[in-house]
C-alpha positions as MATLAB code, in Angstrom:
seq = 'XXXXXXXXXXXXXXXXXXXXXXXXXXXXXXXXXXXXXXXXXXXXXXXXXXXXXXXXXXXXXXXXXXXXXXXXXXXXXXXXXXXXXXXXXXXXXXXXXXXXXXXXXXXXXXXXXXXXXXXXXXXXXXXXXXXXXXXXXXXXXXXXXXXXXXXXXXXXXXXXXXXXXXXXXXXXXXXXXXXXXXXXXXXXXXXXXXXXXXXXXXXXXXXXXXXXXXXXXXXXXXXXXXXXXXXXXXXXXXXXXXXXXXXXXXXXXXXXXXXXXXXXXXXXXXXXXXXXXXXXXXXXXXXXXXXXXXXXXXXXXXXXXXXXXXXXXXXXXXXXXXXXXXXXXXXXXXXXXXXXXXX';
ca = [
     -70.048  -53.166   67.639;
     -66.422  -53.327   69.507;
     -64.564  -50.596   71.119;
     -60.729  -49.622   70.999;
     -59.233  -48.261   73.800;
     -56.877  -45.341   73.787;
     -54.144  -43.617   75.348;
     -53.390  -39.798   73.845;
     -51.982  -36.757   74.634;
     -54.666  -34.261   74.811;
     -54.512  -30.754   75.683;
     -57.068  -30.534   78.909;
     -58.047  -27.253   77.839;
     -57.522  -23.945   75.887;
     -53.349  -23.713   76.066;
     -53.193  -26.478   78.790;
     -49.987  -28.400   78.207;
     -50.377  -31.930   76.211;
     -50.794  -34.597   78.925;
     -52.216  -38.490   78.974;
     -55.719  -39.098   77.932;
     -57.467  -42.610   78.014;
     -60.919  -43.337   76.624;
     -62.744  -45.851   74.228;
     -64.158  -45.354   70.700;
     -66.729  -47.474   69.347;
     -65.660  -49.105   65.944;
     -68.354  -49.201   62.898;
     -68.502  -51.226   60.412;
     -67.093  -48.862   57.743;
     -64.147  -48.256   60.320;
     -60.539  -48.980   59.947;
     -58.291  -49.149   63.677;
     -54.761  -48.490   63.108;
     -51.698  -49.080   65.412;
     -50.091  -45.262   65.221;
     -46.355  -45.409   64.302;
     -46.159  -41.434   63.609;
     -47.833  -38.604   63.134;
     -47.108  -34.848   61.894;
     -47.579  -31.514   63.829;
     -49.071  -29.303   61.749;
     -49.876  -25.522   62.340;
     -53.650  -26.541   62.658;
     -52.790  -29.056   65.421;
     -51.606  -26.260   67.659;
     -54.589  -23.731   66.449;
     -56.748  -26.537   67.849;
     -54.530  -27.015   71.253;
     -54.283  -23.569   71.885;
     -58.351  -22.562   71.523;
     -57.616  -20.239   68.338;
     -60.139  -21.600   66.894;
     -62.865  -21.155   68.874;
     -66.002  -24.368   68.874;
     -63.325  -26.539   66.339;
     -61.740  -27.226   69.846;
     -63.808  -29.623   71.738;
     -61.425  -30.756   74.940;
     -60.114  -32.599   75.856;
     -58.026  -32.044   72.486;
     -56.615  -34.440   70.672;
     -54.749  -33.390   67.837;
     -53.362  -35.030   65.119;
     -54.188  -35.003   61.638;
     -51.183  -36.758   59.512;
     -51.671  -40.105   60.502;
     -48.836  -43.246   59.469;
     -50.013  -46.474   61.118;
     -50.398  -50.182   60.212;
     -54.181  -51.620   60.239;
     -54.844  -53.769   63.359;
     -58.606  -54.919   62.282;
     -61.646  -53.574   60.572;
     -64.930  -53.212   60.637;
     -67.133  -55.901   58.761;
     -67.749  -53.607   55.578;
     -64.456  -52.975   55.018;
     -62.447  -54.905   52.403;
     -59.876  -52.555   50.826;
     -57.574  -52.831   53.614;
     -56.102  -55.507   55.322;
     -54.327  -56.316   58.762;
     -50.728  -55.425   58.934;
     -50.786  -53.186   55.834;
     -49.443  -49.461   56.187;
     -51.542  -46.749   56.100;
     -52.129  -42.830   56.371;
     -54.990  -40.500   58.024;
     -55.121  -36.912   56.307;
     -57.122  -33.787   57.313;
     -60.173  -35.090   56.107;
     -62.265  -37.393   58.612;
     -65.514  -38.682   56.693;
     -67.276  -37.672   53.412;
     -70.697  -38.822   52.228;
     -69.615  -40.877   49.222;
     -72.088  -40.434   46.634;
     -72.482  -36.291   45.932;
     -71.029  -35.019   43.163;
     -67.949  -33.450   44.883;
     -67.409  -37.269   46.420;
     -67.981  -39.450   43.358;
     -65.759  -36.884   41.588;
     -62.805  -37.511   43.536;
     -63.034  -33.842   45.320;
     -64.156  -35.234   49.199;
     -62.450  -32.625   50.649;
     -65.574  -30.338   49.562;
     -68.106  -32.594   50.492;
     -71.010  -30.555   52.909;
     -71.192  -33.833   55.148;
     -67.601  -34.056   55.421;
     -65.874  -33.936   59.208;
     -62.290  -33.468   60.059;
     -59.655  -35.682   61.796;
     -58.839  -33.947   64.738;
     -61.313  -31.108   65.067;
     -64.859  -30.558   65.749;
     -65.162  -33.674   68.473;
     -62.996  -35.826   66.272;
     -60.184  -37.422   68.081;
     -56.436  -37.410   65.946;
     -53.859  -38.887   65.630;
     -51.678  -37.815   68.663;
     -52.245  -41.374   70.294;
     -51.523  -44.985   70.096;
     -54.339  -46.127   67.996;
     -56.368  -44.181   65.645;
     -59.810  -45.140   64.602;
     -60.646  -44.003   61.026;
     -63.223  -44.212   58.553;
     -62.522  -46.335   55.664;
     -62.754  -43.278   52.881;
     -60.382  -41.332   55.419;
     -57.452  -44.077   54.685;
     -54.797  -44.233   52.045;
     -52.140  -47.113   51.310;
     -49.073  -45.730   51.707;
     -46.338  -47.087   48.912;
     -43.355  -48.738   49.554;
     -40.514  -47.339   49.702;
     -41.933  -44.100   51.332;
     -40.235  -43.778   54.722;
     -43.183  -42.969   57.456;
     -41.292  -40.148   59.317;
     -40.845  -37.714   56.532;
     -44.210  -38.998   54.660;
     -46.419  -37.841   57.613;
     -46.440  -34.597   57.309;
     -47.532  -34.660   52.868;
     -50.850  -35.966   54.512;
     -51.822  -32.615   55.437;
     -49.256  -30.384   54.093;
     -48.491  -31.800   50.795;
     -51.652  -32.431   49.851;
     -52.494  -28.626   50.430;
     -49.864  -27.399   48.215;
     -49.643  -30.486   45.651;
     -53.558  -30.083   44.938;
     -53.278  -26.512   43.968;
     -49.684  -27.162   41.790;
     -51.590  -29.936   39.376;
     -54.732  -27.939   39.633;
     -53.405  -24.348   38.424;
     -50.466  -24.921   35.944;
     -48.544  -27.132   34.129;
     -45.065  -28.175   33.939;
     -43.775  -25.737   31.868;
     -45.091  -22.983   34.802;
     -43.337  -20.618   36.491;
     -44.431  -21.361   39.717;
     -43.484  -18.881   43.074;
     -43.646  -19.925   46.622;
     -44.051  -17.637   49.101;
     -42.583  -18.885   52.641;
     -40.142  -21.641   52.849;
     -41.087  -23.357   56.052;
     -43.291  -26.030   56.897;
     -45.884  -25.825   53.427;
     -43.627  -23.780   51.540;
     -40.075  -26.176   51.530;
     -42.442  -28.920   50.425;
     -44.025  -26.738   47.739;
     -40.342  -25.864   46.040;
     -39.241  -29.994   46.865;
     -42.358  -31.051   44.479;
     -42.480  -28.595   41.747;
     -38.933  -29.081   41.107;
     -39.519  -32.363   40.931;
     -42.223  -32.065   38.169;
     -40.151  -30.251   36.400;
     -41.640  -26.435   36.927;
     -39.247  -23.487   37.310;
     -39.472  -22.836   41.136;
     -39.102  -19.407   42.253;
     -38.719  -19.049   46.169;
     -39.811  -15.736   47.760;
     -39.788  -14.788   51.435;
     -39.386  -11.874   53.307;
     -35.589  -11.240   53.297;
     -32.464  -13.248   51.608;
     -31.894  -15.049   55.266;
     -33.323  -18.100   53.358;
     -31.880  -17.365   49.927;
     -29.257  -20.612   50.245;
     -31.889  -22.803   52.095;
     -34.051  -22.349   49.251;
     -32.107  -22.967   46.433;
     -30.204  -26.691   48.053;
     -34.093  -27.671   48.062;
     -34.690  -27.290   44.626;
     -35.535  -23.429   43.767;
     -34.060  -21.730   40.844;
     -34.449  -18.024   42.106;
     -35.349  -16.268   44.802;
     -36.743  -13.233   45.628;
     -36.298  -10.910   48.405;
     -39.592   -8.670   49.254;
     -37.303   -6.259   50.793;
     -34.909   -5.742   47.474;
     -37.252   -2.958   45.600;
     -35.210   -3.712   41.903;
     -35.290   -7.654   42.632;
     -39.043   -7.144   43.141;
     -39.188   -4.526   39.769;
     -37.767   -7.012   37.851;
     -40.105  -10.005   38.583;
     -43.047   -7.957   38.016;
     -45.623  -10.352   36.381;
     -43.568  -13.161   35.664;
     -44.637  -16.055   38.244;
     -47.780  -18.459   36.635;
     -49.195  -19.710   39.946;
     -48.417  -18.321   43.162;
     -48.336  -20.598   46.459;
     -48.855  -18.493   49.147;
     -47.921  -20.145   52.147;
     -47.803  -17.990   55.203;
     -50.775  -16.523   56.292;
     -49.782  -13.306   58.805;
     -52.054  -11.378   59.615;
     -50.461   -8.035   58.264;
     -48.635   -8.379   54.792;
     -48.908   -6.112   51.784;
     -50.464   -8.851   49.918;
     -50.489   -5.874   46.674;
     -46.853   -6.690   46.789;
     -46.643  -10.416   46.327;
     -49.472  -10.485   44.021;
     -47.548   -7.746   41.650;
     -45.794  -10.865   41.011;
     -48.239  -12.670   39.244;
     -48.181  -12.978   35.626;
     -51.205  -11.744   33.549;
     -54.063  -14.526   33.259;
     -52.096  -16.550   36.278;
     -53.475  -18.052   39.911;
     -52.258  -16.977   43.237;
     -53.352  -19.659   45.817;
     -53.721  -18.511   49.475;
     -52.985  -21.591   51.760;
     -52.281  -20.314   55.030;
     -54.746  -21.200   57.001;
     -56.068  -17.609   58.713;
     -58.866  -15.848   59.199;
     -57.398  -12.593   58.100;
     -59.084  -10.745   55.250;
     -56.718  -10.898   51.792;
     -57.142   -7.469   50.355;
     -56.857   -6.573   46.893;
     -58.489   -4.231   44.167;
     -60.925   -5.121   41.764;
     -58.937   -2.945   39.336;
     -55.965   -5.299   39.697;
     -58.143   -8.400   39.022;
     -59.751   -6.682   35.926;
     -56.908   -5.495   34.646;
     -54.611   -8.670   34.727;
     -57.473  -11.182   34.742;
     -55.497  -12.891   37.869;
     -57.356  -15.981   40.079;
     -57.405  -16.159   43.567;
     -58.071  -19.010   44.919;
     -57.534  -21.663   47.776;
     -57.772  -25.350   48.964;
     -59.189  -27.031   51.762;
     -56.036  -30.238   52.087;
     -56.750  -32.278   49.030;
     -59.548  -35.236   48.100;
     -59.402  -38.647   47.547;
     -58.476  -38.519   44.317;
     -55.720  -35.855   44.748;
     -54.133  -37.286   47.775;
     -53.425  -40.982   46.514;
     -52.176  -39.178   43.001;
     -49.550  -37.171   45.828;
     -48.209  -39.935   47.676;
     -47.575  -41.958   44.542;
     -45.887  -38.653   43.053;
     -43.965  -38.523   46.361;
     -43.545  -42.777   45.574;
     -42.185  -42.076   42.220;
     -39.615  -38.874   42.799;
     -38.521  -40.366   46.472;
     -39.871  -37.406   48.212;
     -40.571  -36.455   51.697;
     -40.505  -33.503   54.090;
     -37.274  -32.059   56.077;
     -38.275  -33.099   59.512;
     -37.317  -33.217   63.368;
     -38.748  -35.761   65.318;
     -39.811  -36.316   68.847;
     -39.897  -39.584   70.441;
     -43.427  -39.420   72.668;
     -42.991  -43.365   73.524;
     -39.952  -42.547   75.676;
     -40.517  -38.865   76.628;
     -44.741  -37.761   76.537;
     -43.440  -34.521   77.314;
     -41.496  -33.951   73.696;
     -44.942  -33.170   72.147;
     -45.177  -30.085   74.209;
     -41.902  -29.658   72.891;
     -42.273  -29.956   69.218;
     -46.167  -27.733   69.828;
     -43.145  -25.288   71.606;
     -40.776  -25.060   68.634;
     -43.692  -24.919   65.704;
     -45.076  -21.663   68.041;
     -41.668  -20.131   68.296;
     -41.130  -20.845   64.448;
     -37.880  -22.906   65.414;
     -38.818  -25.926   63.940;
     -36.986  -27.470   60.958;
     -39.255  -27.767   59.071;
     -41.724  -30.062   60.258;
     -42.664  -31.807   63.164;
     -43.362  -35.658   63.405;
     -43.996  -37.599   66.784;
     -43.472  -40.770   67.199;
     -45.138  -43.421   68.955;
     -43.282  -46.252   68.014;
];
């Protein structure tokens, strides 16, 4: 067995700044080492910095969990990837491979299953990566790395639910348009769904609609609200406050439809059992996306030419931009996702 060594930016401890890291990871036989060109900041990545999330944090913490890279080697049982070829990391670490959620194409509910960047696991916020070889993905050409990084974590959470829970000729809502939510509207315009964008005020009303939304809907505007009753198929819910009226939002759901929660948060959703009964509504939720789901999303993204709205933050020259772009995703000022990169 070889080693790999690496230089990351780890957070020392529970809301310690991100800082330089070296240490050595042993690679397996099933493992794949990749050179890191970029990689996303998503809203778990500072969870995990910060200590929000209690034992997930092992320190130091290395986040990281939207992974672009090109192979460098492999171990010796690995033969569906090659050096030099492009490749992404997702939230999902390691799955068992032969229970029925894995041979099924649905890893990301696999009971053996580890994540990228939590839990011990060491992400992508470095200059190599070490991954197992069911963690890995091609990534198509023509997809440009920067704004491809962050549908490894975030568009797999919403596209999974959006091919899962309606079809194209859905009404489908998205609640939030910000780091999950501008990527929800991008993709179900581009299948083809009417996109109806819903947030808190009409601050975002012309943001929304230059993505790709048809409507919008401000919570605050009582008759816009009235007259949307019951008329969205599937619900994306992509905030996750602690203290919404969720009664509200889900008024908003049509008869028979799905309302999918994919904020991560460990807030309680509350909500009758007289509204479920008497609508016949689903709730429901995603952990990222499987195997299966995630290489069907990047070659959707392939096909459409689509990618997130991002900022970036050049770590090779300046370290100190990741505490930056961790900064600007706390203070909600980031457009609309973050991507460092390393190269």
């Amino acid at each position: 067995m070889s080693s790999q060594h690496i230089v990351a930016l780890a957070a020392s401890s529970a809301g310690a700044p991100l800082a330089q890291h070296e240490f050595d990871v042993d690679v397996g036989a099933d493992d794949v080492v990749i050179e890191v060109e970029c990689c996303g900041v998503c809203a778990s990545d500072l969870h995990l910095c910060r200590g929000h999330w209690g034992p997930m944090s092992v320190f130091p913490q290395v986040s990281g969990h939207e992974v672009i890279g090109h192979v460098v080697r492999t171990g010796a049982n690995v033969n569906e990837f090659q050096p030099g070829q492009r490749v992404g990391v997702g939230w999902h670490a390691q799955s068992c491979g032969h229970c029925n959620d894995c041979e099924n194409g649905l890893s990301n509910y696999c009971d053996e299953g580890g994540q990228t960047c939590a839990g011990g696991g060491k992400g992508g916020f470095a200059n190599f990566h070490i991954a197992h070889r069911r963690a890995v993905f091609h990534i198509p050409e023509g997809l440009d790395s920067t704004t491809t990084a962050p549908l490894l974590c975030g568009g797999a959470t919403v596209f999974d639910p959006l091919m899962n829970h309606s079809t194209s000729d859905s009404t489908v809502g998205v609640v939030g348009v910000g780091g999950l939510g501008h990527i929800a509207i991008k993709f179900a315009h581009a299948r083809g769904n009417k996109v109806v964008a819903i947030s808190r005020n009409a601050s975002k009303r012309e943001l929304a609609l230059s993505m790709g939304a048809h409507e919008y809907i401000a919570m605050d505007d009582a008759d816009a609200c009235a007259k949307a009753r019951r008329s969205i198929d599937l619900l994306l819910v992509t905030i996750s406050p602690s203290e919404v009226d969720w009664m509200s939002y889900l008024s908003l759901v049509a008869k028979r439809g799905t309302a999918a929660f994919l904020g991560a948060s460990p807030a309680p959703i509350s909500v009758s059992a007289m509204t479920l009964m008497g609508t016949g509504m689903r709730i429901t939720s995603n952990p990222s996306a499987g195997r299966s789901s995630m290489i069907k999303m990047l070659e959707f993204a392939a096909r459409h030419n689509l990618g997130a709205t991002v900022e970036t933050f050049d770590v090779k020259s300046n370290p100190d931009s990741a505490n930056e772009a961790l900064a600007k995703l706390e203070d909600g000022s980031i457009r609309f996702r973050g991507v460092l990169r390393f190269k």
